[in-house]
N, C-alpha and C positions, 0 to 999 in steps of 0.2 A: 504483570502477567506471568503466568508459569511457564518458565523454561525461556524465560527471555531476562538477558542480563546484559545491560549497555556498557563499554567501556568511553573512558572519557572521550575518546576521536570520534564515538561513533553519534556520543549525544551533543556533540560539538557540531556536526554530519548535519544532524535532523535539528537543530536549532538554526543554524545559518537558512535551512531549506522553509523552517516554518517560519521566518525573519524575512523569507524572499515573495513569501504569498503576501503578507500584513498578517501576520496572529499578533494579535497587540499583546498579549501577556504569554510567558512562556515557563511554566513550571517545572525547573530542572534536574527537578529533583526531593529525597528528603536529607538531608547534610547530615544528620543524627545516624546512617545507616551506616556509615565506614568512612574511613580515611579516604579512599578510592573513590567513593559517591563523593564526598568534599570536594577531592580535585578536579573530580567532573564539572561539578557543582560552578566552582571556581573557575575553571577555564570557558566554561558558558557567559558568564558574567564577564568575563575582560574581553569577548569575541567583538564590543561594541554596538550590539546588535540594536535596532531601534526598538524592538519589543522592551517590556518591560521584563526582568527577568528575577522569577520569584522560588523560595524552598517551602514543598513540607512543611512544615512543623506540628508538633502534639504540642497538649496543653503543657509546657515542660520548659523551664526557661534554660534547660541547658539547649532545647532544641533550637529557641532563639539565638543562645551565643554562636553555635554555630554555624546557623545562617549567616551572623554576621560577620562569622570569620571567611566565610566564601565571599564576602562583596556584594552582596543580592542586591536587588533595586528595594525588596520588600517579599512578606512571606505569608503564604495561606494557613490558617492558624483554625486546627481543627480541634473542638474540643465536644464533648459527648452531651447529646440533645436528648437522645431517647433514654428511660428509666433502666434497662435492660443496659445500656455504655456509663451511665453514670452510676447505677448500684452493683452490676455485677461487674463491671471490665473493671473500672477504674476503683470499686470501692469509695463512693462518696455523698455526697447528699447534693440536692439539685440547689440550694444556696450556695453552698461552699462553689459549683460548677457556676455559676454566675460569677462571684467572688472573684475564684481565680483567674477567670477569660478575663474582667476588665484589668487586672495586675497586669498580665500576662501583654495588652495591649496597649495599656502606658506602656510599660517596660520597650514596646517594641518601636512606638513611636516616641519615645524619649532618645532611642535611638537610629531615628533617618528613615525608619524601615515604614515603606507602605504596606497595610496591614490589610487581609479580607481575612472575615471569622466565618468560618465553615460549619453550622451545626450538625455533629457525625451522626449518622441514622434520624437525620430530622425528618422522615416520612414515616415513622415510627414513633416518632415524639406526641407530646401531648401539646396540640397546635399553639395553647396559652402559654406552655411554658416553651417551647420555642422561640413565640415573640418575646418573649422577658429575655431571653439568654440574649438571641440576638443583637437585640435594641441594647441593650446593656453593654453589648462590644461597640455599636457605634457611638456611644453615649460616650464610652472611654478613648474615644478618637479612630477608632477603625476608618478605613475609607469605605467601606461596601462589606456583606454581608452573602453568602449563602446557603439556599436550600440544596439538604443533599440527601441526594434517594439512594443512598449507599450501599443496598442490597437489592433496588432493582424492583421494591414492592409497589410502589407508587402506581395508581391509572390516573389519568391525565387530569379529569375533574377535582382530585386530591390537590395535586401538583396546583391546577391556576389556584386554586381557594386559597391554599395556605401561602402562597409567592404571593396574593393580592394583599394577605395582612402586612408580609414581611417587607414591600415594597414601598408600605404607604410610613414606615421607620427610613428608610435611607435608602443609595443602591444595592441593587440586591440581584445576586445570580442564581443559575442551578446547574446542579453536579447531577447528573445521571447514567445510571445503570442499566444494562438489557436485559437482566433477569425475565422480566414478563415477552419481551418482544418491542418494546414499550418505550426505548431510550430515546426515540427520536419525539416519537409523538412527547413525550413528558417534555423531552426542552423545548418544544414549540408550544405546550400549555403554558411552561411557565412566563417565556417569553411574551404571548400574549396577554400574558395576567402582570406585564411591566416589567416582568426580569430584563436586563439591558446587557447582560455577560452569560456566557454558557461555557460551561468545563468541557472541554471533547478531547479526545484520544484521534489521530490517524489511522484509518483504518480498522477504527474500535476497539484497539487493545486494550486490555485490563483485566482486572481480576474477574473468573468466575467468564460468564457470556460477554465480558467489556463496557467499556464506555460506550457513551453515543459517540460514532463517527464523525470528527469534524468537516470529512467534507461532502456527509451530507448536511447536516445543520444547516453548511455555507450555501450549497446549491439549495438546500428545501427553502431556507429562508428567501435565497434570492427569486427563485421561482415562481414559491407558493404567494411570497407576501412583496416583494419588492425592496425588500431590506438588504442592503451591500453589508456584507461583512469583510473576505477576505480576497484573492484575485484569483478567480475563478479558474481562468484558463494554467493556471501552474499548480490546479488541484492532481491530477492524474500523476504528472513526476515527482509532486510529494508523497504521492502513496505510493510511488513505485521506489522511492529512495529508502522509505523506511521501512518498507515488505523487504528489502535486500537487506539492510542495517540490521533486523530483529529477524529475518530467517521467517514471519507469519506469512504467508502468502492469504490471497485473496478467494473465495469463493468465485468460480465462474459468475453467480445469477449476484455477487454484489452490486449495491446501485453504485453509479461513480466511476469506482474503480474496477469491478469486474469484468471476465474477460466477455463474457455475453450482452455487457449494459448497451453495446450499441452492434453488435452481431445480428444477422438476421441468415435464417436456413429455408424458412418456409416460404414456398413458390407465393401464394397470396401476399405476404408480408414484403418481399424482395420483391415485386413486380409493383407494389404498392409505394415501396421506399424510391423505388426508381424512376417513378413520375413525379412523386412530391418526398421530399426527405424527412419533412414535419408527419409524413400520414402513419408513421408507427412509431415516434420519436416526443417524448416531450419538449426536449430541449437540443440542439444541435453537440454533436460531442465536441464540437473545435470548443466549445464555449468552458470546457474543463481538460482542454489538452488531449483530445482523442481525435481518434476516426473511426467511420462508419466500417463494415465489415463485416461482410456476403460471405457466409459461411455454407458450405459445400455438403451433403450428404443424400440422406433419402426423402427429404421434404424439399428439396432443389428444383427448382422449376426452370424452363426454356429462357427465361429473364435475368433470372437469376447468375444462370452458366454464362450466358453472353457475355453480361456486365463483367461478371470474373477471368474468363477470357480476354476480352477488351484492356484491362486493366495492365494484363501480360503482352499487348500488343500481339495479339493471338488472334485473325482472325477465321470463322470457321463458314460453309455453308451452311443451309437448311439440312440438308442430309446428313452432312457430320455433325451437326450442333446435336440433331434425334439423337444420334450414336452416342456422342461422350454423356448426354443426359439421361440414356441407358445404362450408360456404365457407371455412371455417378451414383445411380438409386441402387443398381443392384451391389455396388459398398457399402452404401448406408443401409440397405437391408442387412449385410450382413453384420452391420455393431461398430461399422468404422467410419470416422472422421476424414472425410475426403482433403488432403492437404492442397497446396498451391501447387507442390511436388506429382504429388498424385495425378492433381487436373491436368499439369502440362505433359507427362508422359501416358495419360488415358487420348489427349488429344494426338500430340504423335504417334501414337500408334493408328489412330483411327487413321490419321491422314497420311500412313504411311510413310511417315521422314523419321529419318534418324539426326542424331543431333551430334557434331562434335563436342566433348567436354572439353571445360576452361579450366577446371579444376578438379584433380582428380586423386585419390587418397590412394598410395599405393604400398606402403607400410606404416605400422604403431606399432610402440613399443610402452607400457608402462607399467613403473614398480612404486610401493609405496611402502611395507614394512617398517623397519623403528625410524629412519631416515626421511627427510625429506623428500615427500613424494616428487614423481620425477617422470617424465614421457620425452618422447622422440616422437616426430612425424616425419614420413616421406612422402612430397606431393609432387602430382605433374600440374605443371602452371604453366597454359601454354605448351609450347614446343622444349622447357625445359626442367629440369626437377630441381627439387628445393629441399633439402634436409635440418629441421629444426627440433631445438629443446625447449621446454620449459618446464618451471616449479610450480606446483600450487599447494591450498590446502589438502587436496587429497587428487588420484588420477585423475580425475574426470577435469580439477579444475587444470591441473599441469598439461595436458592434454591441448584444453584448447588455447592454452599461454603460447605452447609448442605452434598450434595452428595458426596464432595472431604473428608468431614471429615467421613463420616461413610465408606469410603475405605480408612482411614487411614493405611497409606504403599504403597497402589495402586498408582503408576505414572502413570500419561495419560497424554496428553495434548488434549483439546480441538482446533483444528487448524480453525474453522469457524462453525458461527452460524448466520443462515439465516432466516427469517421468511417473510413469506407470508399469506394476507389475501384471503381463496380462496370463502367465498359470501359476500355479500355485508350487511348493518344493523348492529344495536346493537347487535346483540345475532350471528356475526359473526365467522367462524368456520378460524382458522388461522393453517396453518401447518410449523411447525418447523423443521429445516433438519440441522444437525449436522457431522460433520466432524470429527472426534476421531482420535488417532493414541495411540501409545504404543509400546516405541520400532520403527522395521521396518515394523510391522504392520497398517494397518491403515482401518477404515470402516465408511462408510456416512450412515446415517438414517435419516429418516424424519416421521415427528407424526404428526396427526391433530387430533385436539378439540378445543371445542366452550373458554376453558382456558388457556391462553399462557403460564403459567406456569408449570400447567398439563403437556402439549405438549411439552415442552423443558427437563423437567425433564424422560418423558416415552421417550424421540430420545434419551438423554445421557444415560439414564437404558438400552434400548436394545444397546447400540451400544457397552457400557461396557458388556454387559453380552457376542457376539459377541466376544470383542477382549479377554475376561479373558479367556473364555472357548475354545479360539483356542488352545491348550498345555494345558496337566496337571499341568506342571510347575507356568504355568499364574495363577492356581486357588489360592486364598489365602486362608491360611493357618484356621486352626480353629480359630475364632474369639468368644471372651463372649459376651453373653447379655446384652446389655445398658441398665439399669434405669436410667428412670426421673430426 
């Protein structure tokens, strides 16, 4: 994918995690790309992991050697199907392309290696001679074979036709593309035309619009047809470890993993979820590592507010409940996202209390220049202050390092951090909205200031002072004064 480059800790990261669901094969790589991709390559393979773990390769036997200089269990072995990879890319003739695939596939089971032969741009091939190349790799000991829709052209009636010839030769997968919109629907043609293996990306990275998403594949297959593939409930931390790992973050409206897949704003819809949870829902989100989530705005309804209130151990009358549901729509009229922040200081207000803070930001300081970026915080914690540092990749990360050490003891997790620019210019005012938990608590905030640091650190300040001061218990404990 463009603009995404793994180092070896990181695809070490995302192998253990896709090891931890059941991904039964896991391709690490292509070992012909650099020294640095090998030793990635390689420390994937010694990690133990029960997946199978396989390289890249082009029709090229030095790509084999070294696969086999990384330790792989076995390697996906792509060689050109369509007339257009075998006469112009490669320069060759569609015998010689038979030819060399079966060489190519002794060669690799002569040595240990479990072999699948990928035909490249086979939804572009000429369906006859796809099944000859194929067949001709499992003839030569291949263990399985796939169709691959390489640029995403494929519609799905394509896809079963030609996976029904390739199947009735050996096992046989499919690789797909989202060029058309198409990636999902294609690996569930092929599958039901007997494919028994699907190529997927998390969270659909790859070249061009990506791969098909493995974890929908996981959920449509289990859903749609009743086929177990991987363990559902550890889909969501998987896409949230490699959305961090690779910097892609996820569209809101994604299935799965997006941040709307189980949000709901609209009065009808949240008044509806809250009698029965199935009545806007296909599938429970606990079933892929989620929860449900009453989203606040100008489609908020009387049911809606309660439940979200309730949740904050907030309770309101009928007269206040009108009030903050007036105030709630006239935000969302005006273009804003009513936070957790938001609801509980529109409700005190309404009901007239004021609230002591647990946590309170009372100075920042941060620089980042040629040097190791660098922040200070000054908090009041309680009845005491608390002065800390930290380092990070840039302010904004050193910042909140600085926040985690001056609540030393305090566990939170940050679960997502968002920003937006909302004018436009140099002297632009950006707002930052954060996602906190602690516990099975959990609250969103969001800050704006013309400083994005400023504004990350006052959404984590209020959103901790929120979760500490929900229970007396939460509050920490007397803390001493830091010096310098």
């Amino acid at each position: 994918m463009p603009g995404v480059s793994l180092t070896p800790s990181d695809k070490v990261t995302i192998a253990r995690a896709l090891d931890a669901v059941g991904v039964s094969t896991v391709e690490a790589g292509s070992a012909c790309t650099s020294d640095g991709e090998r030793e990635a390559i390689a420390r994937v393979a010694s990690e133990g992991l029960d997946a199978r773990v396989t390289s890249f390769a082009r029709g090229v036997r030095a790509d084999v050697d070294h696969a086999l200089s990384c330790d792989v269990d076995g390697i996906n072995l792509v060689v050109p199907a369509s007339d257009r990879h075998i006469e112009t890319k490669v320069g060759t003739t569609r015998d010689a392309a038979v030819e060399r695939t079966q060489e190519l596939v002794e060669y690799a089971t002569d040595h240990g290696l479990w072999v699948e032969v990928l035909g490249e741009d086979g939804s572009r091939a000429d369906p006859a001679f796809l099944e000859r190349l194929l067949s001709a790799g499992l003839e030569a000991g291949a263990d399985r074979i796939c169709y691959c829709d390489t640029v995403g052209a494929a519609t799905p009636d394509e896809v079963a036709d030609v996976v029904a010839r390739l199947e009735a030769h050996g096992p046989t997968g499919v690789h797909t593309h989202d060029d058309l919109g198409l990636g999902l629907a294609n690996a569930l043609a092929g599958v039901s035309a007997g494919a028994d293996f699907v190529h997927a990306t998390v969270g659909g990275v790859g070249e061009r619009a990506g791969n098909v998403a493995l974890e929908e594949v996981a959920v449509a297959l289990d859903e749609g047809y009743g086929v177990e593939t991987v363990t559902l409930a550890g889909l969501y931390e998987l896409t949230r470890r490699v959305a961090d790992v690779t910097g892609v973050g996820h569209p809101p409206n994604k299935a799965v993993c997006g941040a709307n897949a189980f949000a709901h704003e609209s009065g009808i819809h949240t008044d509806g979820t809250l009698k029965d949870t199935r009545m806007y829902e296909p599938y429970p989100p606990e079933r892929v590592g989620r929860e449900r989530r009453l989203v606040l705005g100008k489609h908020a309804g009387r049911a809606g507010v309660r439940a979200a209130l309730s949740e904050h151990g907030v309770d309101a009358s009928e007269a206040d409940l009108d009030a903050v549901v007036s105030r709630v729509k006239e935000l969302g009229d005006r273009g804003k996202r009513v936070t957790d922040a938001d609801l509980l200081a529109i409700v005190e207000d309404v009901q007239g209390r004021t609230r002591d803070r647990t946590v309170e930001l009372l100075d920042l300081s941060a620089t980042s220049g040629a040097g190791v970026p660098t922040a200070s915080v000054r908090l009041r914690i309680g009845d005491a202050e608390r002065i800390a540092a930290g380092t990070g990749s840039g302010p904004v990360d050193a910042a909140v390092e600085a926040v985690r050490e001056a609540l030393d003891g305090v566990d939170f997790d940050l679960d997502s951090y968002h920003v937006d620019a909302i004018t436009g210019g140099t002297d632009a005012v950006v707002t930052v909205e954060v996602d906190l938990s602690r516990g099975d608590r959990s609250v969103t905030v969001s800050a704006s200031e013309a400083d994005i640091t400023r504004a990350s650190v006052d959404a984590m300040v209020e959103g901790l002072d929120r979760l500490l001061a929900a229970t007396d218990d939460d509050v920490p404990g007397e803390m001493p004064v830091a010096s310098d």
